[in-house]
C-alpha positions as CSV (number, residue, x, y, z in Angstrom):
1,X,29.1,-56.0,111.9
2,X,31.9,-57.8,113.9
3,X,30.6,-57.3,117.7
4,X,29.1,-60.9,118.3
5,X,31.1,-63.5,118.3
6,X,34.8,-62.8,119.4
7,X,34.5,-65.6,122.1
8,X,37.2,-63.7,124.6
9,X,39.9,-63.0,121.6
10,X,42.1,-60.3,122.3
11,X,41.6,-57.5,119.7
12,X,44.9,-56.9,119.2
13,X,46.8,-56.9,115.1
14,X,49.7,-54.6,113.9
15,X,48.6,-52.2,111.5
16,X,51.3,-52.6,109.5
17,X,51.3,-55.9,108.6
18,X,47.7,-56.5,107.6
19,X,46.4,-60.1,107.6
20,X,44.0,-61.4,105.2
21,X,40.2,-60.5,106.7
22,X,39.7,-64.1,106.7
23,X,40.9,-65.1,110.7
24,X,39.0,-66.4,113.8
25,X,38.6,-62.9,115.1
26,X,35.9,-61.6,111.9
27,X,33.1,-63.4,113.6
28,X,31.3,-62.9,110.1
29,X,33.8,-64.9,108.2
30,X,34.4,-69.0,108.8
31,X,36.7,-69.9,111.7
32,X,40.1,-70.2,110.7
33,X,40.0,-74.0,109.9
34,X,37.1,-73.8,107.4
35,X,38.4,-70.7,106.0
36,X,41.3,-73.0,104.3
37,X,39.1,-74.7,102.2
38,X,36.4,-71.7,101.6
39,X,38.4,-69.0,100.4
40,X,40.8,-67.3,98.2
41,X,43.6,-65.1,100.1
42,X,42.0,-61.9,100.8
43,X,44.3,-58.7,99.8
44,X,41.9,-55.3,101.1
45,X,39.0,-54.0,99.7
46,X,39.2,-51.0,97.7
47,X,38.3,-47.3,98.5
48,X,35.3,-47.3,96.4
49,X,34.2,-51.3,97.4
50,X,34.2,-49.3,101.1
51,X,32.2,-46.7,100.3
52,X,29.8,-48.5,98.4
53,X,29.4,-50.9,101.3
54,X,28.9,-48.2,104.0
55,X,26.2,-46.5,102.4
56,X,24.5,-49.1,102.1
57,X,24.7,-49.6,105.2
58,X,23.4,-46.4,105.8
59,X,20.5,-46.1,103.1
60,X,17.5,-48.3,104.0
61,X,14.2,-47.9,105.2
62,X,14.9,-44.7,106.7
63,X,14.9,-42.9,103.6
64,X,11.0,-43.4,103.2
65,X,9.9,-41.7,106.3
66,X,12.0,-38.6,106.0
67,X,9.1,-36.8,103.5
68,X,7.3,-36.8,107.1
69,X,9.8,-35.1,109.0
70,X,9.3,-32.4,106.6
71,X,5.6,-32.1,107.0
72,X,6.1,-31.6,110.6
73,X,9.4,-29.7,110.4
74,X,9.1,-27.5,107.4
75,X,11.6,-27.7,104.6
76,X,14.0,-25.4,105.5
77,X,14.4,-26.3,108.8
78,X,14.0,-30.5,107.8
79,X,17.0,-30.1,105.5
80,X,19.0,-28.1,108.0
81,X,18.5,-31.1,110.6
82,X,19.4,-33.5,107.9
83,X,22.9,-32.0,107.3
84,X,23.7,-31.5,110.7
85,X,23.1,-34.7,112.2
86,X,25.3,-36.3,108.8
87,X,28.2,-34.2,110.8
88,X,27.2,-35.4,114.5
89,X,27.5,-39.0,113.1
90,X,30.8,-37.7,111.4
91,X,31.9,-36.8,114.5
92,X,30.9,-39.7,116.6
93,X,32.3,-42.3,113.8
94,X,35.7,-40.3,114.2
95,X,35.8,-40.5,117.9
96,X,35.0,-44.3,117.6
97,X,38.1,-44.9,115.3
98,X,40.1,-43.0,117.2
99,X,39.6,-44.7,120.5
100,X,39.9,-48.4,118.3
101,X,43.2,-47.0,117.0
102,X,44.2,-46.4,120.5
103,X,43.2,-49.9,122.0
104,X,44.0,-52.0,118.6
105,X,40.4,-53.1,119.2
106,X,38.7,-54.3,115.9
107,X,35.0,-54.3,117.1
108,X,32.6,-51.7,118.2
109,X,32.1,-54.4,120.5
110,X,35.5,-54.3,121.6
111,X,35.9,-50.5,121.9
112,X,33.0,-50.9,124.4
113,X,34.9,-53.8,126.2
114,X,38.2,-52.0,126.6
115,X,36.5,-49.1,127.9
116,X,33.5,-50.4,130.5
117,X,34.4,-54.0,130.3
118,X,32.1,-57.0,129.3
119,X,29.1,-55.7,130.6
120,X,29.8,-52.5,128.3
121,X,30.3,-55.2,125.1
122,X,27.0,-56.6,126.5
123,X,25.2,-53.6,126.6
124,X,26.4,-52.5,123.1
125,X,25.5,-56.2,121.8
126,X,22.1,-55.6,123.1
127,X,21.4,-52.4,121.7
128,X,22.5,-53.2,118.1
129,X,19.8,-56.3,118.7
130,X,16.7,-53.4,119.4
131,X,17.6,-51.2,116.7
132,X,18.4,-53.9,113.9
133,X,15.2,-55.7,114.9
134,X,13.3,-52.5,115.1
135,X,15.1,-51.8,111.2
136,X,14.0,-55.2,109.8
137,X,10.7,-54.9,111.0
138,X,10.2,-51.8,109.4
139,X,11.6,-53.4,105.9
140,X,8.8,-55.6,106.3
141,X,5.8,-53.0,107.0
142,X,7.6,-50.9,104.1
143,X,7.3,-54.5,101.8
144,X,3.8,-55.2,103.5
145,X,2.7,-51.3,102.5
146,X,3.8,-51.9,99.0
147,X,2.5,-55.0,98.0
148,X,-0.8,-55.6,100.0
149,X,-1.6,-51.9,100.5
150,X,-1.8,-50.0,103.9
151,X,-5.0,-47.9,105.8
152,X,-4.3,-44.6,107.0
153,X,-6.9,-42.1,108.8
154,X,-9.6,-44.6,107.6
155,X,-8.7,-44.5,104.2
156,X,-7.2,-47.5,102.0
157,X,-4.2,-46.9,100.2
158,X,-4.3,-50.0,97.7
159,X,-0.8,-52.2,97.3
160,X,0.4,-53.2,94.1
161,X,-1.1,-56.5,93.9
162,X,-4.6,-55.1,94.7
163,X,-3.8,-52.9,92.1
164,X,-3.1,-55.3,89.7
165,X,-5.5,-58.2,90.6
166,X,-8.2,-56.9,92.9
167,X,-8.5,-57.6,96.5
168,X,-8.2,-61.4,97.2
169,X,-7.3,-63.5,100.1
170,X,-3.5,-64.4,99.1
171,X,-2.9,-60.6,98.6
172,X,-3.6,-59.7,101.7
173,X,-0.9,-58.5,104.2
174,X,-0.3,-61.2,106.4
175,X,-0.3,-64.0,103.4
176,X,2.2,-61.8,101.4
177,X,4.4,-61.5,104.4
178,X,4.7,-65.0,104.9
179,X,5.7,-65.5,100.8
180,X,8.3,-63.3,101.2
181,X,9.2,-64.5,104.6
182,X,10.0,-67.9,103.2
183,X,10.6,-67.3,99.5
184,X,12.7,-64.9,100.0
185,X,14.0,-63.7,103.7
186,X,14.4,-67.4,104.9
187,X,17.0,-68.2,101.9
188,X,19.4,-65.2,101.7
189,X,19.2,-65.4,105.8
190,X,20.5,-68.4,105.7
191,X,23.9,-67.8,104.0
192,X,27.0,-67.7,106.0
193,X,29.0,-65.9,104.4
194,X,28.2,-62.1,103.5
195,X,30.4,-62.4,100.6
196,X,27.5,-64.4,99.4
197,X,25.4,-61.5,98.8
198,X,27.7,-58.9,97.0
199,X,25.6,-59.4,93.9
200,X,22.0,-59.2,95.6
201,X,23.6,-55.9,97.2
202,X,24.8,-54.3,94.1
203,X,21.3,-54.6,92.6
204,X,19.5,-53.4,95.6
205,X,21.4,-50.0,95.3
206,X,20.7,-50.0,91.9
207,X,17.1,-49.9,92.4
208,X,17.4,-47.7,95.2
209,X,18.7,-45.0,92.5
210,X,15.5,-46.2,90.3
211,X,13.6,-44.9,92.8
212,X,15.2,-41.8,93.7
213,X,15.2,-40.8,90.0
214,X,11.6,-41.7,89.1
215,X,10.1,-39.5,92.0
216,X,12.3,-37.1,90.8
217,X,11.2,-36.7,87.4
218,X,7.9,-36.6,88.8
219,X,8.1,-34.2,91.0
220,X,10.3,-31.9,88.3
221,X,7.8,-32.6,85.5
222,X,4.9,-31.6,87.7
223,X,6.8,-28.2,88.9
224,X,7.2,-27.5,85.5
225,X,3.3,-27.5,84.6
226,X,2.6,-25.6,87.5
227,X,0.2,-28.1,89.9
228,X,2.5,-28.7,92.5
229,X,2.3,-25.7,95.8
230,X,4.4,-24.2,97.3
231,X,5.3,-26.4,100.3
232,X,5.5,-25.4,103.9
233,X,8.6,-23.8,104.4
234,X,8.7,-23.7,108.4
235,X,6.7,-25.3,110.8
236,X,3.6,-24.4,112.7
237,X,4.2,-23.7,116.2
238,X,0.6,-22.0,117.4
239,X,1.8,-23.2,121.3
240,X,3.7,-25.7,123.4
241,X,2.0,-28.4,122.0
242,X,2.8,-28.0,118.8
243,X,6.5,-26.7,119.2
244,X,6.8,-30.4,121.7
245,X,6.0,-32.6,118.7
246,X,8.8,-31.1,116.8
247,X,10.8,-33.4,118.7
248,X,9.3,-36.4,117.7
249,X,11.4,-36.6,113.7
250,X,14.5,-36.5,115.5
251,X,14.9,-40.0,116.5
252,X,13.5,-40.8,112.6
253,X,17.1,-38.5,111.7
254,X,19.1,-40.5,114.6
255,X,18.3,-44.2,112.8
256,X,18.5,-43.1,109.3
257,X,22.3,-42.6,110.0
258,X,23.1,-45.1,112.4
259,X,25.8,-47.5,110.5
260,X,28.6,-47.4,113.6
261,X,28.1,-51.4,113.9
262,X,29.6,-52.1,110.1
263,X,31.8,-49.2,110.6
264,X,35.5,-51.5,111.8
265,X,34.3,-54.5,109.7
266,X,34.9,-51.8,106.0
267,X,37.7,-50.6,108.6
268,X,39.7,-54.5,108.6
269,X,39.1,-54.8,104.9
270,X,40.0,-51.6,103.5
271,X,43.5,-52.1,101.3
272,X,44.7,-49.0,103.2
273,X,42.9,-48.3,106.5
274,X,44.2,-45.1,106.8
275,X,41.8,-44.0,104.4
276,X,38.5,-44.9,106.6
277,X,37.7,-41.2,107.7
278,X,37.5,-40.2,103.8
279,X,35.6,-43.2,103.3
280,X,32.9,-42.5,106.1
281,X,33.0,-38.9,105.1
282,X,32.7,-39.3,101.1
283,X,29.7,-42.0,102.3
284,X,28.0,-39.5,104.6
285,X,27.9,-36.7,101.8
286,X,27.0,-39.2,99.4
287,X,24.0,-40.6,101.9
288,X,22.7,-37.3,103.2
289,X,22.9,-35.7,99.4
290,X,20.2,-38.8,98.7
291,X,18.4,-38.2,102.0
292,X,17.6,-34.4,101.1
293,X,16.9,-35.2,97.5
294,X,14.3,-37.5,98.6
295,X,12.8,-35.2,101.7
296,X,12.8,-32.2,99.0
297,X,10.8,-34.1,96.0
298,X,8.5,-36.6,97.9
299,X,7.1,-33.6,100.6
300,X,6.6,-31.4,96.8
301,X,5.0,-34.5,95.5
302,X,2.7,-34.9,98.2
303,X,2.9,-32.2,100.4
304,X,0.3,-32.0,103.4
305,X,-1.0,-35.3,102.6
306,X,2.9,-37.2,102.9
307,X,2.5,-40.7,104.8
308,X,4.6,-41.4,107.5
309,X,5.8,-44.5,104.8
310,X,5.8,-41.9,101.5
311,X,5.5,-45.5,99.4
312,X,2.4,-45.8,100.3
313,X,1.1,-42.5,98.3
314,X,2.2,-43.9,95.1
315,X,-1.0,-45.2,94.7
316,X,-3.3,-42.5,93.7
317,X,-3.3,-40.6,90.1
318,X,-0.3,-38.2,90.0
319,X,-2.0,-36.1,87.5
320,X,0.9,-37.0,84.7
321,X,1.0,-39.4,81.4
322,X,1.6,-43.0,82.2
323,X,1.2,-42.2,86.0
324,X,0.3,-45.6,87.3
325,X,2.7,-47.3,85.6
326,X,5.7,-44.8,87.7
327,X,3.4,-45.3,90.4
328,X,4.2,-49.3,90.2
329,X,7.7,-49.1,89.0
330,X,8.6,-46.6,92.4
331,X,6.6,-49.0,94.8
332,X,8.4,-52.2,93.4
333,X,11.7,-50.9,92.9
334,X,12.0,-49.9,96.3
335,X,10.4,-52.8,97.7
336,X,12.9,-55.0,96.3
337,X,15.5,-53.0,97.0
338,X,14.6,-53.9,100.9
339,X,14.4,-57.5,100.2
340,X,17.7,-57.9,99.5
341,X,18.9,-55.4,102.3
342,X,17.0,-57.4,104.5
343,X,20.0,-59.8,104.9
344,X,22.7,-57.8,105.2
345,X,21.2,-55.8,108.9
346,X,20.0,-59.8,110.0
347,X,23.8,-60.6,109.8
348,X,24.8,-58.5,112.8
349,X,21.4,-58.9,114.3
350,X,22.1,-63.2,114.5
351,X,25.7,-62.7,115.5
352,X,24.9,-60.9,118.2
353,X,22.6,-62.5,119.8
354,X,24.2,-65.4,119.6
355,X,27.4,-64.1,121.5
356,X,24.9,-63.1,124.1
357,X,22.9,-66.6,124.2
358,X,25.9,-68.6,123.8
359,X,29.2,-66.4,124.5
360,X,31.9,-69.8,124.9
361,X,30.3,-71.6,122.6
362,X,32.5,-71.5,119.0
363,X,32.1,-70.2,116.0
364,X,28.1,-69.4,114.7
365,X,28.8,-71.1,111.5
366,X,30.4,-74.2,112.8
367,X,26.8,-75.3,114.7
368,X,24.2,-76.1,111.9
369,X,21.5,-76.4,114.7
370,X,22.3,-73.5,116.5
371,X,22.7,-71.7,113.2
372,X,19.3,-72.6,111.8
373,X,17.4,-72.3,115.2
374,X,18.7,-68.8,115.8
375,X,18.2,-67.7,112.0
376,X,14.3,-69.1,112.3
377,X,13.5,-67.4,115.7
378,X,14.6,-64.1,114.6
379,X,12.8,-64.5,111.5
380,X,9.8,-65.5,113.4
381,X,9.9,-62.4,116.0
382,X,10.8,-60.1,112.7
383,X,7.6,-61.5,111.0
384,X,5.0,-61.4,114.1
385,X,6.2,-57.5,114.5
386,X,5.7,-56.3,111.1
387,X,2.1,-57.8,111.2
388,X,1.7,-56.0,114.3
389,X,3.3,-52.4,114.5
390,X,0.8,-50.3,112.6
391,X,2.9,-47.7,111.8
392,X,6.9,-47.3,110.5
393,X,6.7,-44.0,112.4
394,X,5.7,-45.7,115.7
395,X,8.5,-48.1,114.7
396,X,11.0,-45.7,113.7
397,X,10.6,-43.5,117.3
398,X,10.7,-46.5,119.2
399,X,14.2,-47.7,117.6
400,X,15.6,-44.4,117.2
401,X,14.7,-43.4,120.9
402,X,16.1,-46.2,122.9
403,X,18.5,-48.2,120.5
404,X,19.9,-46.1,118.1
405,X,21.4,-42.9,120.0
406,X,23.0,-45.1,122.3
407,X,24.8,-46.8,119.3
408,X,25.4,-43.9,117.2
409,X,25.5,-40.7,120.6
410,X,25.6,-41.8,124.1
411,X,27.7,-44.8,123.6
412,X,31.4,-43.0,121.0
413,X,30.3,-40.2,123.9
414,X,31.2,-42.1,126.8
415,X,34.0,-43.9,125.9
416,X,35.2,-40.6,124.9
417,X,34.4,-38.8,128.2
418,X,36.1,-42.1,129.8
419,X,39.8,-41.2,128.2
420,X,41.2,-44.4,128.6
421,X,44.5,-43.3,126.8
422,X,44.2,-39.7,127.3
423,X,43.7,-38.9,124.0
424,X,40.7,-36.9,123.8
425,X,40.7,-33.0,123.1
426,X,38.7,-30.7,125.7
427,X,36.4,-29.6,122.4
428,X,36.0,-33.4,122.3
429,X,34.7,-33.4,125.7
430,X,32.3,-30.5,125.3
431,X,31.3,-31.7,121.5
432,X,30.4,-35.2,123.7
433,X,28.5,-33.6,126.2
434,X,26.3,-31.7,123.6
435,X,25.6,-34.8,122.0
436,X,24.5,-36.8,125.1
437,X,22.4,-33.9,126.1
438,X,20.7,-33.9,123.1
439,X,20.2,-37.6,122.8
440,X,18.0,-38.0,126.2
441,X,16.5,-34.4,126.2
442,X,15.2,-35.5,122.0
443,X,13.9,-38.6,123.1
444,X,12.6,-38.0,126.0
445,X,10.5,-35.5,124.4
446,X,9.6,-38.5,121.3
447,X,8.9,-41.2,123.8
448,X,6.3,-38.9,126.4
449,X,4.6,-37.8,123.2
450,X,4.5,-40.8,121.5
451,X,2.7,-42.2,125.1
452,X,0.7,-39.1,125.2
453,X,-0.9,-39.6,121.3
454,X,-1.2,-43.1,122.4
455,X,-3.0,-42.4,125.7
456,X,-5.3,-39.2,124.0
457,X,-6.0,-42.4,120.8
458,X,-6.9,-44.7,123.3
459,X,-8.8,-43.1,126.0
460,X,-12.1,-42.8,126.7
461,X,-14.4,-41.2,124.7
462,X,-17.3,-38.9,124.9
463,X,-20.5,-38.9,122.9
């Protein structure tokens, strides 16, 4: 998360004496004459403090739609696609640090700027904007779907406040939005310091895991009694049609993994950065094991009847003891879980646009009014999109097609193709030109279908 506000710096620092994280040139830290009476000297973070951060960076919303992407992929296939786009990330993150090594650049941001100049920095700053708004947007829906309940196909799948009270007007979607818009977004937005939030982030993974295991035991306990089927193993392809919307989950895959933006932040606090490959590697495994875990038990659970947001199935009678009580305890957890991930995506998202609003101006955190009118139209654009985008699969393919390969494929490929210092292997080349291919030939494919469902929903219709 340290592409928006560099203000011109040189990226430039010896790797061998490492300074404390707290300088000018960590646009998410104080400038470096607040810093002296904000905080402690800073000595590295530690291997585990790096993994711990990256994956949550990586874990978020994206989780939730992946029991889709089996029902249109199949299992054994889904979980295939899942493991292989872990190592294309893998391999894009690697060529990203070794390019930053190359260039002493600190920043995505600046990799982008030592290879295509500012308008390359621009570019980069622009996309992280999309996809993180597209992300937060989708936190909300996924918060919206919980509590206030979501309609599907015609039919109502009740939230956890209707559940619990009975449909009023202050449990409606738009009024609980707007509580947790300014009870909760609003405040932990408004920190300037990420620091701030280690504890809030610590306790969102731990729900995370509360979720994970409860639909797990579910899932086991109802394999064990013998009333869950035996789930679709390969897709249905009957023509071209249907073997063209198998392109559609990719850009789903594409966002759940995208964390390239936070990657050099972990990288200029790590105690030892030579240790940042193992780091992204050990958080990938770790990241993709929970991605397949949750594909595998929540397309058992549910099967042909999976939501593109599989929260919002935990509203109906699971056919166990004590199921409406899991029911609320999986909805919630995970809810809350994305409230307080909320601020830790709007960091980057506010950074960066500021460096492209007001790129000489000084340090974000130095300006209370640019600060606090930044923070509140974000929030505001964040909050009119979750009450409007229907879907988090429509939300999900939009993001993923535009936003998110660029920042996680087309982008690491580029600079790589570029060579700037000659360092780049001719099975780097050809591993480059796979993944760029594959980038704009997917989401091509996810954006004409996604107009063409659009077009066939909308159009006219005969009586």
């Amino acid at each position: 998360m340290t592409i928006g506000n560099e203000k011109h710096a040189k990226e430039k620092r010896s790797r061998k004496n490492k300074q404390p994280i707290v300088d000018e040139k960590s646009p998410l830290l104080p400038t470096k004459g607040e810093e002296e009476h904000s905080f402690d000297e800073f000595n590295g973070a530690s291997y585990t403090g790096a993994v711990f951060n990256l994956s949550t960076t990586i874990v978020g919303a994206g989780i939730m739609a992946l029991p889709a992407t089996m029902k249109v992929l199949g299992l054994v296939p889904g979980i295939a696609l899942i493991i292989f786009m872990a190592f294309l990330t893998d391999a894009s993150i690697d060529l990203l640090i070794r390019f930053s090594r190359a260039g002493k650049s600190l920043s995505y941001g600046g990799v982008m700027d030592d290879a295509f100049g500012s308008i390359g920095r621009m570019l980069l700053q622009v996309c992280v904007m999309v996809n993180n708004i597209g992300v937060l947007v989708v936190y909300m829906i996924i918060i919206g779907d919980v509590l206030a309940g979501t309609t599907s196909d015609g039919i109502h799948h009740a939230g956890v406040l209707q559940g619990w009270f009975g449909v009023h007007w202050w449990n409606g979607r738009f009024f609980v939005l707007l509580v947790t818009t300014l009870g909760v977004f609003a405040p932990l937005a408004s920190l300037k310091r990420i620091d701030s939030l280690s504890y809030t982030s610590a306790l969102s993974v731990a729900l995370a895991v509360v979720f994970l295991v409860i639909t797990a035991g579910i899932t086991i306990f109802k394999l064990l009694n013998g009333s869950i089927m035996m789930p679709k193993l390969f897709p249905d392809i009957v023509d071209f049609t249907s073997a063209f919307n198998l392109f559609t989950v990719v850009p789903v895959l594409v966002t759940a993994y995208i964390c390239h933006y936070n990657v050099h932040s972990i990288d200029n606090e790590l105690e030892d950065n030579t240790k940042i490959k193992a780091v992204v590697r050990t958080s990938l495994v770790l990241c993709s094991s929970v991605y397949v875990m949750t594909s595998i038990f929540g397309f058992l659970l549910f099967g042909d009847n999976t939501l593109d947001d599989v929260l919002a199935n935990f509203d109906t009678n699971l056919g166990i003891p004590y199921s409406s009580l899991l029911n609320d305890a999986v909805r919630v957890s995970y809810a809350a879980h994305l409230m307080l991930v909320f601020p830790i995506v709007f960091f980057p998202l506010r950074l960066n646009l500021d460096g492209l609003l007001f790129p000489r101006k000084g340090a974000l955190v130095a300006d209370n009014l640019r600060f606090a009118s930044i923070t509140i139209g974000l929030i505001g654009v964040i909050f009119l999109g979750a009450n409007f985008i229907p879907s988090i699969w429509d939300a999900f393919q939009f993001t993923g097609a535009t936003a998110a390969v660029c920042i996680g494929f087309i982008f690491p490929s580029a600079i790589t193709l570029g060579d700037r210092y000659g360092i780049a292997t001719k099975k780097d080349k050809i591993l480059c030109i796979f993944m760029i291919v594959l980038a704009v030939f997917s989401n091509v494919v996810a954006v004409y279908s996604d107009a063409l469902a659009l077009f066939k929903k909308n159009g006219p219709t005969t009586e």
